[in-house]
C-alpha positions, -999 to 999 in steps of 0.1 A, spaced: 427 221 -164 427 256 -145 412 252 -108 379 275 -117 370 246 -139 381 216 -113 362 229 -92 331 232 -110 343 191 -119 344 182 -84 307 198 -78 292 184 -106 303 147 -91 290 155 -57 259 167 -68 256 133 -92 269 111 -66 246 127 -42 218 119 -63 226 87 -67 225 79 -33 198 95 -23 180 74 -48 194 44 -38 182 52 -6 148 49 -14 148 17 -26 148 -12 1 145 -49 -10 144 -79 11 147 -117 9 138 -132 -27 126 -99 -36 162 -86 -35 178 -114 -48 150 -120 -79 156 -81 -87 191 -80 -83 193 -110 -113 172 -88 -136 138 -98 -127 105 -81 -121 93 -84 -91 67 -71 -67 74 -40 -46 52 -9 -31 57 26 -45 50 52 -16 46 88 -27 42 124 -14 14 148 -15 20 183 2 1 180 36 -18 209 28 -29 200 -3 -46 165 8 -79 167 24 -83 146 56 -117 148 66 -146 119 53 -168 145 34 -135 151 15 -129 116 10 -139 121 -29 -117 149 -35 -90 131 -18 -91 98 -40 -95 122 -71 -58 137 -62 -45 104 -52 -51 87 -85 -37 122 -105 -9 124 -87 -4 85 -89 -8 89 -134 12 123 -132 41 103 -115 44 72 -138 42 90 -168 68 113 -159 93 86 -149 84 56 -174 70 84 -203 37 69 -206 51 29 -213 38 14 -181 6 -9 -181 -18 12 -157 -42 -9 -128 -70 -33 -147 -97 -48 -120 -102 -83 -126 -73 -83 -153 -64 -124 -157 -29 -134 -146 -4 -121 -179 37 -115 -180 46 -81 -169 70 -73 -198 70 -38 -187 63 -13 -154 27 -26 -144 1 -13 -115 -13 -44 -101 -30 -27 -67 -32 11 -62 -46 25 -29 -74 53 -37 -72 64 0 -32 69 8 -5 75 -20 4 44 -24 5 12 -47 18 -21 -60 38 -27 -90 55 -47 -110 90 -33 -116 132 -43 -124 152 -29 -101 162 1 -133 126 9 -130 123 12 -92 159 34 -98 137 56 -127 109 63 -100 130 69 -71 149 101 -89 114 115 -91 114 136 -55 77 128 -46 89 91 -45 96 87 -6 103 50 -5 98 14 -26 98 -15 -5 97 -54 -9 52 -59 -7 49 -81 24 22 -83 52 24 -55 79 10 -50 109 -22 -23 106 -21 9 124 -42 32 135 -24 64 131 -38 67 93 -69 48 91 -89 67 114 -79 97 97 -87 85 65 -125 69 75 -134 106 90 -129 90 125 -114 119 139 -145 145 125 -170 122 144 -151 123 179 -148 158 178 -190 159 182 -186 140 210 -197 106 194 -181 77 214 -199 46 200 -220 40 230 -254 23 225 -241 14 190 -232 -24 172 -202 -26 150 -198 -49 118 -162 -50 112 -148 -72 77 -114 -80 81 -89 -103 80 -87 -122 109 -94 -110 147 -82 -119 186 -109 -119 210 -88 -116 234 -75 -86 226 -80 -53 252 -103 -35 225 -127 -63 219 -123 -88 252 -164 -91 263 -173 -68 237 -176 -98 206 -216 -105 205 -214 -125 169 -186 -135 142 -187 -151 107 -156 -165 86 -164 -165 45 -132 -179 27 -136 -196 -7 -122 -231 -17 -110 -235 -55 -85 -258 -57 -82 -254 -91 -66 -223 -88 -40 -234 -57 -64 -222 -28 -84 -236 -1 -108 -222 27 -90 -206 60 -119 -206 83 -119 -236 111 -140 -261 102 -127 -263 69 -162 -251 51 -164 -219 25 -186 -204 52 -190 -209 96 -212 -184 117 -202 -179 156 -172 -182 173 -144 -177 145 -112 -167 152 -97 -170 113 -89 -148 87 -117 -128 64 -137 -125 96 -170 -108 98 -174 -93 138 -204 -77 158 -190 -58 184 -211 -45 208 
């Protein structure tokens, strides 16, 4: 083999090997996940995804236009990597066997979702550059720096809109009154959980009803904040 042609060997590895990595790099499994993926299985992960920064609207009167490129750029990216054999999001779709790539919870607001995927699928969407990361899908912390972009937060400040004068409902999934941005500020709370033990799941609120009104501090809490 002359040298032109080792050479041109040698890059072509690099550039594969490279490749390789850098996909493998996007791809970080944890706990069960890892180990139930690594035997073959398909498991649970989120699919992050990137949409040019100048290309996705920020503001809330956008808020329509942004879901629409979410959810195009969500289809155009599966059916590039799986070719159009993946089992797209169904609402209220009763439990099933994924037998093949499935969307079981995309997010209309951020380019994001859930799926259903082996460990060769997560590898099939990870060579696709928009792809920026699949992780094991586990319960984080929420953060600010997005979501008050995404509800239009920002827009209102700029008029000079503070909140005063106003009351808040906020649903969410548990509260502490004690924290700094809601310590004296908590004039009413509700916790609605549903029992069905039938299905494997019980109420979360305190007193161990389906519903309690005042002074919850449990998950799939309703708060007026003053």
């Amino acid at each position: 083999m002359s040298l032109v042609l080792r050479l041109v060997f040698t890059l072509f590895l690099c550039i594969t090997c490279n490749a390789a990595w850098a996909q493998f790099d996007k791809i970080s499994l944890e706990g069960i996940t890892a180990t139930r993926a690594a035997a073959g299985e398909r498991v649970r992960v989120i699919v992050n995804y990137t949409i040019p920064a100048q290309d996705l609207p920020e503001d809330r009167v956008a808020s329509t236009s942004r879901r629409a490129m979410i959810a195009s750029n969500r289809q155009s990216l599966l059916q590039s990597a799986f070719d159009g054999d993946f089992e797209p999001y169904q609402p209220k779709a009763k439990p099933h066997i994924f037998d093949r790539p499935t969307v079981v919870r995309p997010l209309e607001t951020v380019p994001s979702m859930a799926m259903m995927l082996t460990l060769s699928e997560m590898k099939a969407l990870a060579s696709d550059p928009r792809v920026s990361g699949i992780y094991t899908d586990r319960l984080m912390k929420p953060m600010l720096n997005d979501s008050t972009v995404i509800v239009g937060a920002r827009t209102v400040w700029a008029t000079g809109s503070d909140g005063a004068d106003y009351a808040v409902a906020v649903l969410d999934t548990g509260a502490s009154f004690n924290h700094p941005m809601l310590a004296g500020r908590v004039i009413g709370s509700a916790c609605v959980s549903s029992t069905n033990l039938a299905n494997g799941y019980e109420t979360l609120c305190p007193d161990g009803t389906d519903e309690q009104l005042g002074g919850v501090r449990a998950p799939i809490a309703r708060l007026m904040i003053q």
